[in-house]
Backbone as CSV, one residue per row, in Angstrom:
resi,resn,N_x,N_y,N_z,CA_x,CA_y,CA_z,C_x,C_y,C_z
1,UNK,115.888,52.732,-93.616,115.821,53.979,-92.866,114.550,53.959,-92.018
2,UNK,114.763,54.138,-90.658,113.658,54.421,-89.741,113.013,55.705,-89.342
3,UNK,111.785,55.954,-89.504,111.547,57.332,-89.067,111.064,57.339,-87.625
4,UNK,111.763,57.942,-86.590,111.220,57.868,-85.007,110.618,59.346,-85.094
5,UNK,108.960,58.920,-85.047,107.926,60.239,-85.282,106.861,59.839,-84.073
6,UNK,106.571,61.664,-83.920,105.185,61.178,-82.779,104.803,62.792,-82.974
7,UNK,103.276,62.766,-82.625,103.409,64.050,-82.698,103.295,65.520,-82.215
8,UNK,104.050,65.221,-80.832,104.115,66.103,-79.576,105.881,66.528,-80.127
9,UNK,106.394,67.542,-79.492,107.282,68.005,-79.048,107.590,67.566,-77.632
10,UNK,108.450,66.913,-77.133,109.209,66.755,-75.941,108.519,65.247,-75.893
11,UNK,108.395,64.689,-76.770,107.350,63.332,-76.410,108.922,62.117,-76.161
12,UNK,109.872,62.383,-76.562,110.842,61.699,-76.383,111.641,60.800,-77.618
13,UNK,111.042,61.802,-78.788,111.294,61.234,-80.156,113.204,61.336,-80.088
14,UNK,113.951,62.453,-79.437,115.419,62.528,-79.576,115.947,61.768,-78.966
15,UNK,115.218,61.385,-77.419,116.159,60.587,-76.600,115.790,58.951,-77.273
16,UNK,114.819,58.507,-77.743,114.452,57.545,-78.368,115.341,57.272,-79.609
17,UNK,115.530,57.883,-80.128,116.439,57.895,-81.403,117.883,57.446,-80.810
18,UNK,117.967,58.156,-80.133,119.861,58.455,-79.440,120.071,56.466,-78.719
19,UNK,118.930,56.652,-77.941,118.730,55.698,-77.280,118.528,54.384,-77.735
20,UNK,118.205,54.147,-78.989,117.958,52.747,-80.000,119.077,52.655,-80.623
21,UNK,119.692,54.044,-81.421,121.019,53.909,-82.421,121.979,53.286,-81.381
22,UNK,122.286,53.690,-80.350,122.937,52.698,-79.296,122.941,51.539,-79.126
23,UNK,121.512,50.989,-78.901,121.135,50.040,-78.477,121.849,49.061,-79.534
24,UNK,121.229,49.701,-80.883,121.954,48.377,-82.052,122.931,47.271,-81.845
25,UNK,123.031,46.089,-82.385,123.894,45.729,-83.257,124.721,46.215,-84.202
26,UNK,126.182,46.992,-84.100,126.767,47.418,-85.495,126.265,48.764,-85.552
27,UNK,127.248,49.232,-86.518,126.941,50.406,-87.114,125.822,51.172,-87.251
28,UNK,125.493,52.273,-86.330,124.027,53.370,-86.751,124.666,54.007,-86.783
29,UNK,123.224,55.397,-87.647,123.661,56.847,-87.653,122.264,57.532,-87.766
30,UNK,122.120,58.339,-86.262,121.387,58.577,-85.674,121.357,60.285,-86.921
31,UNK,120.013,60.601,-87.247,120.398,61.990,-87.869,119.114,63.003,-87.395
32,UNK,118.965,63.920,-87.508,118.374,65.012,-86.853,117.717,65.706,-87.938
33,UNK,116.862,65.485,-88.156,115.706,66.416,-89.413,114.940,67.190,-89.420
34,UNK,115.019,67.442,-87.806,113.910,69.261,-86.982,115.200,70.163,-87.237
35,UNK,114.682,70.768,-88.219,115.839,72.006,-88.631,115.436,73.265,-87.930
36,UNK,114.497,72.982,-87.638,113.983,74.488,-87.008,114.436,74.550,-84.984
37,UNK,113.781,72.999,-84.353,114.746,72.678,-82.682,115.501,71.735,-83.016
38,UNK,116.422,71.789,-83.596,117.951,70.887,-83.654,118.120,70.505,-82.222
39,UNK,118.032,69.240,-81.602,118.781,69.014,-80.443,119.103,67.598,-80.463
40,UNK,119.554,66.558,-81.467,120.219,65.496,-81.132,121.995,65.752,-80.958
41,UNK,122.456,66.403,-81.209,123.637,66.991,-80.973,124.011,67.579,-79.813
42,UNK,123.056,68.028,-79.717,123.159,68.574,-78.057,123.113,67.472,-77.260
43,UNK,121.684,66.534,-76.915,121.925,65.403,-76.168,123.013,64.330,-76.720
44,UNK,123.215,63.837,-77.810,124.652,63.226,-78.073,126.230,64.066,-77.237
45,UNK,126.060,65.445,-77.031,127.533,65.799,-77.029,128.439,65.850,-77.988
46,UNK,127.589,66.321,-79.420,128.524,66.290,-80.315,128.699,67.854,-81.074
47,UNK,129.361,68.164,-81.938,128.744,69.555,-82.282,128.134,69.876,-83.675
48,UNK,127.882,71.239,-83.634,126.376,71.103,-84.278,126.785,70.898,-85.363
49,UNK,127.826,71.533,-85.935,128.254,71.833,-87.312,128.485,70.640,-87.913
50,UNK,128.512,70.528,-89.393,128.184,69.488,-89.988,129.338,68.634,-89.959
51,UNK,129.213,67.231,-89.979,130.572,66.357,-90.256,131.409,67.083,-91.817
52,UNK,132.885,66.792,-91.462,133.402,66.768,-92.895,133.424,65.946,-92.944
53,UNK,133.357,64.740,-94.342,133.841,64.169,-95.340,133.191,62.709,-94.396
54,UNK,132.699,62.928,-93.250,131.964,61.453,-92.708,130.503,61.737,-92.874
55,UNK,129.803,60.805,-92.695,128.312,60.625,-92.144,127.736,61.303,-90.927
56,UNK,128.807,61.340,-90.219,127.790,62.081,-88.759,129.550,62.001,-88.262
57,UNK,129.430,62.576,-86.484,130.667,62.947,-85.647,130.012,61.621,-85.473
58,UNK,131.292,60.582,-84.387,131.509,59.762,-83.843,130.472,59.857,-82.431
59,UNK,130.229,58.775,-82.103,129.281,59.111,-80.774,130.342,59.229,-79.103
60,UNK,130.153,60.408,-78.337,131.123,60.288,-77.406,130.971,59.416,-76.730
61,UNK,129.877,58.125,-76.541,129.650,57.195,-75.835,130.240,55.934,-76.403
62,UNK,131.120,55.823,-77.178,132.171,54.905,-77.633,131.396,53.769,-78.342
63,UNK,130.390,53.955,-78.850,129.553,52.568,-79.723,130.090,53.242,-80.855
64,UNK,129.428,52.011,-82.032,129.550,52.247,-83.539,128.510,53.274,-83.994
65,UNK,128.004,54.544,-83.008,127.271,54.910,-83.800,127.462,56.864,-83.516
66,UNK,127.062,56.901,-85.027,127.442,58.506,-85.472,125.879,58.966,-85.302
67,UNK,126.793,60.503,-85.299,125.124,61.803,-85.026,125.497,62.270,-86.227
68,UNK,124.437,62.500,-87.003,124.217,63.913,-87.916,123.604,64.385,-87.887
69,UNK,123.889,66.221,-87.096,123.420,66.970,-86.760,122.271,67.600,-87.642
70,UNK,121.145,68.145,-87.447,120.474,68.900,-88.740,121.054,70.341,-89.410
71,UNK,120.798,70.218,-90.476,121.534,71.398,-91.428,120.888,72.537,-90.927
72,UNK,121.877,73.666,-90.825,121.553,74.914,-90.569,120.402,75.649,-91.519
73,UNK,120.819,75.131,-92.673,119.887,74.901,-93.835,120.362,74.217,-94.976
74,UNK,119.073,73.809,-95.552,118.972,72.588,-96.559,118.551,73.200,-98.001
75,UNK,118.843,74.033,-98.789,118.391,74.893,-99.689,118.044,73.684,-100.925
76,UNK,118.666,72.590,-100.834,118.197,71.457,-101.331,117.039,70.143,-100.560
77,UNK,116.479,71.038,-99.583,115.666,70.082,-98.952,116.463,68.865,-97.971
78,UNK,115.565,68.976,-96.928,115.884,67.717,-96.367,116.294,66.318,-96.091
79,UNK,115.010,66.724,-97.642,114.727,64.765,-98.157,115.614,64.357,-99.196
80,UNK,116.446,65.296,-99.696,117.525,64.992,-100.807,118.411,64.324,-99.643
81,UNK,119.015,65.415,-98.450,119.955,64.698,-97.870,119.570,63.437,-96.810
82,UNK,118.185,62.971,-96.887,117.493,61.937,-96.176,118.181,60.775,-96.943
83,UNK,117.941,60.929,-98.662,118.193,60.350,-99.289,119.788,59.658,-99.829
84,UNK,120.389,60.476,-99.747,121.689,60.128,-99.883,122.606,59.420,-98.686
85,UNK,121.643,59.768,-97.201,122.013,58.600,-96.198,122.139,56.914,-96.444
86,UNK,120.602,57.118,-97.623,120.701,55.368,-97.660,121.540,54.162,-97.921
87,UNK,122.541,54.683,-98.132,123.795,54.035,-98.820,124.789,53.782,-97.484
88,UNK,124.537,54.662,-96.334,125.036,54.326,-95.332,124.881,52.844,-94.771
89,UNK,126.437,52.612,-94.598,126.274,51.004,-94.405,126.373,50.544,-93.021
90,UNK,125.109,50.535,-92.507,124.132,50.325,-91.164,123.372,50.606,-91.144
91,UNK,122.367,50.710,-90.073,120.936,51.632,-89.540,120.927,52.396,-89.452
92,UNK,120.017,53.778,-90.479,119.677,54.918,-90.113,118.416,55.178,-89.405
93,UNK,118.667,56.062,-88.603,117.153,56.092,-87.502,117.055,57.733,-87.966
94,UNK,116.199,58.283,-88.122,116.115,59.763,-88.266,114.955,59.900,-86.982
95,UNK,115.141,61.038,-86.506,114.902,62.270,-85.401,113.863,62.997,-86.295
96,UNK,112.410,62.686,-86.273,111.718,63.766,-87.120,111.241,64.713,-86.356
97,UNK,111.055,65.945,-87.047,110.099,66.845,-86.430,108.779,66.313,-85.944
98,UNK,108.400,67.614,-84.870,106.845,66.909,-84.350,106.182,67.473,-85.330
99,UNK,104.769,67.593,-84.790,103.662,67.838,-85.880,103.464,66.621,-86.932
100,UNK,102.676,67.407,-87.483,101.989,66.906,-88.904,101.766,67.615,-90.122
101,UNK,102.903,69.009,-89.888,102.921,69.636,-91.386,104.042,68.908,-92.171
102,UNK,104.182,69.784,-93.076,104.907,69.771,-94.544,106.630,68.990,-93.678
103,UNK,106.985,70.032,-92.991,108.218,69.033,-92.220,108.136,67.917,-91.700
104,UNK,107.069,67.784,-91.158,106.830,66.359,-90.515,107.191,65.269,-91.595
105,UNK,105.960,65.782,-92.334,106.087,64.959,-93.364,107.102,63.827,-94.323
106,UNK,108.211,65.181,-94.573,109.592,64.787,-95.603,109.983,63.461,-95.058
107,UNK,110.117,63.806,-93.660,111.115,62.765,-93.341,110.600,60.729,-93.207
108,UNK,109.298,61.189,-92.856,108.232,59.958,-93.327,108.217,59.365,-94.804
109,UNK,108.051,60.414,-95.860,108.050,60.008,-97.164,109.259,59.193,-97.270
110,UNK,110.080,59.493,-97.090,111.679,59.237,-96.951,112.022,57.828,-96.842
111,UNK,111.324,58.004,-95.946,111.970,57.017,-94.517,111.606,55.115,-94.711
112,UNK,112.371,54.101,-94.957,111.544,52.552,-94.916,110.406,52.335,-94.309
113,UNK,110.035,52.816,-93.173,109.236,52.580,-91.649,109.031,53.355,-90.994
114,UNK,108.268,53.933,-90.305,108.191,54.756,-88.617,108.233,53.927,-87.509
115,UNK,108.607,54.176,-86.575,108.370,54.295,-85.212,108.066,55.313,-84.502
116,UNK,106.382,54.882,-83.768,106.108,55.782,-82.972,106.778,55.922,-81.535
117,UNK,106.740,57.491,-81.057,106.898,57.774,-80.073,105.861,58.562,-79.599
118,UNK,105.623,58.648,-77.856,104.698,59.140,-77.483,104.724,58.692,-75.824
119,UNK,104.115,59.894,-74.825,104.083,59.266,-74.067,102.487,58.730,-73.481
120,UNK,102.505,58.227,-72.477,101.257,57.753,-71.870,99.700,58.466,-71.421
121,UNK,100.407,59.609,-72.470,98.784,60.319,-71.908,98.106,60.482,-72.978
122,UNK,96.490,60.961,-73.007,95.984,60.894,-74.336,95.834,61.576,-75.152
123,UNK,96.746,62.807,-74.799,96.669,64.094,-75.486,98.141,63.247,-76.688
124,UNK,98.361,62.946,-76.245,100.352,62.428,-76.449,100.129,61.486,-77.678
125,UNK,98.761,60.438,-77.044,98.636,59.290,-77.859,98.055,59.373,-79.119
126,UNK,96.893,60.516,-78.775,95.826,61.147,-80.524,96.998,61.650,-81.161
127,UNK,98.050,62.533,-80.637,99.206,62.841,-81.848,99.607,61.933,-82.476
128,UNK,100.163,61.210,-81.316,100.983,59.642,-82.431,99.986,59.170,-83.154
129,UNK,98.860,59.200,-82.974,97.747,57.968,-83.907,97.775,59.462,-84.968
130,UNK,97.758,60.465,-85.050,97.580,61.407,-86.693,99.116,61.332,-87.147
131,UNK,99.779,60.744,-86.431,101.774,60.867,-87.449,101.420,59.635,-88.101
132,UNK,100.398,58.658,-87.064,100.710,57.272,-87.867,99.949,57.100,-89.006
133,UNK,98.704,57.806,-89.314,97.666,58.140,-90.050,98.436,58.931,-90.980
134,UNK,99.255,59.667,-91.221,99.884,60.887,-91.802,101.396,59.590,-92.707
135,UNK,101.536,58.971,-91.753,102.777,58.013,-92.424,102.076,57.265,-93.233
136,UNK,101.307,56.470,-93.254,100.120,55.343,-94.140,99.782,56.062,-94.786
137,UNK,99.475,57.199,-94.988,98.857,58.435,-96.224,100.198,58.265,-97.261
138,UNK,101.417,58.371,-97.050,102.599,58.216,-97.474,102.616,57.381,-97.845
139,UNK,102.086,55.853,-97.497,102.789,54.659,-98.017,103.844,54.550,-97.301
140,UNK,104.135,54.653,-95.972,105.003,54.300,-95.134,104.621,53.199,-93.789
141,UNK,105.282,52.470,-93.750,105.042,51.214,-92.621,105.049,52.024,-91.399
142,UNK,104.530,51.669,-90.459,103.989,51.893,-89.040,104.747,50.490,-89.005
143,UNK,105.940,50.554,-87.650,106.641,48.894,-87.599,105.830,49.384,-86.109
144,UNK,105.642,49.824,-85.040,105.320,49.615,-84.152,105.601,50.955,-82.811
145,UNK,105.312,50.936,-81.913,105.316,52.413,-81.493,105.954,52.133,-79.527
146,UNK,106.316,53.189,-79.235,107.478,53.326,-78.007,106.616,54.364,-77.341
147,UNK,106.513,52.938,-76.188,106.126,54.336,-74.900,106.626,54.699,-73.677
148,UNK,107.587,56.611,-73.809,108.369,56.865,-72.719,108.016,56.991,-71.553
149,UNK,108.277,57.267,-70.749,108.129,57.686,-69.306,106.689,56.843,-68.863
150,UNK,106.945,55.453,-68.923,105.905,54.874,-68.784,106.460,53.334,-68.298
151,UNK,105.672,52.850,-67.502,106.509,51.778,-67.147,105.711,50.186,-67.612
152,UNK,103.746,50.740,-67.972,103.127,49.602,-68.453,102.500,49.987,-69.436
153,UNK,101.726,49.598,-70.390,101.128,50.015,-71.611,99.983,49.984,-70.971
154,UNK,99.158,51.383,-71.042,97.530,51.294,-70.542,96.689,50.344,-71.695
155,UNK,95.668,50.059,-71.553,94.791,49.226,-72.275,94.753,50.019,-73.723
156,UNK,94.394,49.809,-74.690,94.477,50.506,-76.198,94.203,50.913,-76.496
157,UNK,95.736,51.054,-76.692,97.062,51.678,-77.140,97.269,51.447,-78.528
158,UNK,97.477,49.564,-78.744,97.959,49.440,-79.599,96.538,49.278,-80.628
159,UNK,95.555,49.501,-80.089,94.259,49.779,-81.094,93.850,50.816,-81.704
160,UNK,94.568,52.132,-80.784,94.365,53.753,-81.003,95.649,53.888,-82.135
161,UNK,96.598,53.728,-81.846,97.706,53.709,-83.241,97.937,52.476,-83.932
162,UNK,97.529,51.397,-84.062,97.234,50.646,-85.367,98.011,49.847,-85.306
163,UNK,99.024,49.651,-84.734,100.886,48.877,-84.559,100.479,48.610,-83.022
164,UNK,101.538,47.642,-82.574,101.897,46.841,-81.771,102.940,47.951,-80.640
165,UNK,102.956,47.695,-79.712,103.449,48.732,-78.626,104.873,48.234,-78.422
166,UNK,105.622,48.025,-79.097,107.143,47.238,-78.932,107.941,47.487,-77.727
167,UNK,107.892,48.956,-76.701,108.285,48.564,-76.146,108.116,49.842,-74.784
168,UNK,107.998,49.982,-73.383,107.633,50.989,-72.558,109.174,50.932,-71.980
169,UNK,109.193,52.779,-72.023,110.535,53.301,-71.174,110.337,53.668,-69.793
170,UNK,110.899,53.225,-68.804,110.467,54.100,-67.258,110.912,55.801,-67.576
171,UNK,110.421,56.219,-66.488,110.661,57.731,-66.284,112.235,57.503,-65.606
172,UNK,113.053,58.489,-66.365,114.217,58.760,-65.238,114.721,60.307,-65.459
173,UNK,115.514,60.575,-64.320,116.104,62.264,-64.399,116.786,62.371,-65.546
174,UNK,117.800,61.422,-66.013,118.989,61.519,-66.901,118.576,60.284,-67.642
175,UNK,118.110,59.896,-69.067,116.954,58.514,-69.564,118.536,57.942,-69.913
176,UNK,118.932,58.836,-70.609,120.633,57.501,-71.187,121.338,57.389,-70.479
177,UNK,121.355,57.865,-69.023,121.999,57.194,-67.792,121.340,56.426,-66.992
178,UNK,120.262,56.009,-67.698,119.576,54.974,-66.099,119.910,53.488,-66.815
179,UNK,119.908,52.651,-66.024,120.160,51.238,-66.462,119.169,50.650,-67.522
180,UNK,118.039,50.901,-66.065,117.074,50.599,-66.867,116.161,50.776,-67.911
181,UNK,116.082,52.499,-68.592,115.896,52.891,-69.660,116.681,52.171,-70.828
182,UNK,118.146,52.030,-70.541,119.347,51.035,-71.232,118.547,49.586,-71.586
183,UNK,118.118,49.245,-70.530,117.499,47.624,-70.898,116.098,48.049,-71.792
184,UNK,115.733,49.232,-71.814,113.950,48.958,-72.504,115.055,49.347,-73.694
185,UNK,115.488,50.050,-74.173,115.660,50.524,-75.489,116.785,49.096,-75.869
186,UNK,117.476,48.535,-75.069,117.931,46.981,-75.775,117.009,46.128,-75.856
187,UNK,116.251,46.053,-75.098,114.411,45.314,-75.379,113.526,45.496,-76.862
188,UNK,113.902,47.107,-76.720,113.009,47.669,-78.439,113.662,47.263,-79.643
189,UNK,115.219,47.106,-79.203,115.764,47.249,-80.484,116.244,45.431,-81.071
190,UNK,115.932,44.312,-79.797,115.774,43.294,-80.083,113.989,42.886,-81.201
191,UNK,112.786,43.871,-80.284,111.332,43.786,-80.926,111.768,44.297,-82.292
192,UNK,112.492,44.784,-82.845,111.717,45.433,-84.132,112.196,44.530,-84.962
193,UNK,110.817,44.832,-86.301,111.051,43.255,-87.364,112.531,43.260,-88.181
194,UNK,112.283,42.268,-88.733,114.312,41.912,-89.199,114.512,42.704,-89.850
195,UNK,113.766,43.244,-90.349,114.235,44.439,-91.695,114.607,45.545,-91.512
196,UNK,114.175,46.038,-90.377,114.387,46.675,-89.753,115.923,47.022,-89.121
197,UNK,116.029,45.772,-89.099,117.370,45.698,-87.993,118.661,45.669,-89.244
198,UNK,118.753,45.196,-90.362,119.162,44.884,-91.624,119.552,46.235,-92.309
């Protein structure tokens, strides 16, 4: 299980998520763990309400990979149903909340790994370096960190968050309709380590 964390709001943690579970090899299932701004469902095109009796709705973009929307509520916590994903047979990428509270958190504890997200500025970048600081407090791997709307990695980067910069997204109007956003997130999802991909 991957956690795609950073810790801005709008930093591009949903379209990053949406955008890698695609990218895969095989079977993902992209899931949504900001219970409070639910929006991988919205950018998927799927609806909100929960799958019956599957893992997530089917993706309308015709790959092997499912959305699961976040629970309206979780009266059993998040991280119970974080947990019972793992058995899902493919890649789970989870959609975490921003910040660095108690929500942030769950889904890190949870999670095999993070991936950061963030974009190129330095207000953007001190967040991601306290999610990645906040994940290692956990005992969670930092595999390496994603930078959106950016087309080169400024100088360090990968010294300010601790991991390796795997991979820069250009800016576009519509990110899962540009080609070339398509090629960075098949770029990222070739960088990340095997275990990852497994």
């Amino acid at each position: 299980m991957l956690a795609i964390a950073g810790g801005k709001g709008g930093s591009g943690k949903t379209t990053t998520t949406l955008g890698l579970a695609r990218a895969l090899d095989g079977p993902a299932l992209a899931v949504d763990a900001d219970c409070d701004l639910p929006n991988l469902h919205s950018l998927a095109g799927v609806p909100r309400d929960p799958p019956g009796g599957s893992p997530g709705h089917p993706d309308p973009d015709g790959r092997e990979t499912l959305i699961r929307p976040a629970p309206r509520n979780a009266p059993d916590g998040i991280g119970n149903r974080l947990r019972r994903l793992a058995d899902f047979g493919g890649r789970v990428l989870v959609d975490c909340p921003a910040g660095a509270g108690p929500d942030a958190a769950v889904p890190l504890r949870v999670a095999d790994a993070v991936l950061l997200v963030a974009t190129p500025c330095v207000p953007a970048l001190r967040d991601a370096a306290k999610t990645a600081a906040m994940a290692r407090a956990l005992g969670t791997r930092v595999v390496g960190a994603v930078l959106v709307r950016a087309r080169i990695e400024p100088p360090g980067v990968a010294d300010l968050l601790g991991c390796p910069v795997l991979a820069t997204v250009p800016p576009a109007a519509t990110p899962l309709e540009s080609p070339a956003v398509s090629r960075a997130y098949d770029g990222l999802a070739r960088s990340l380590p095997d275990r990852q991909k497994a």
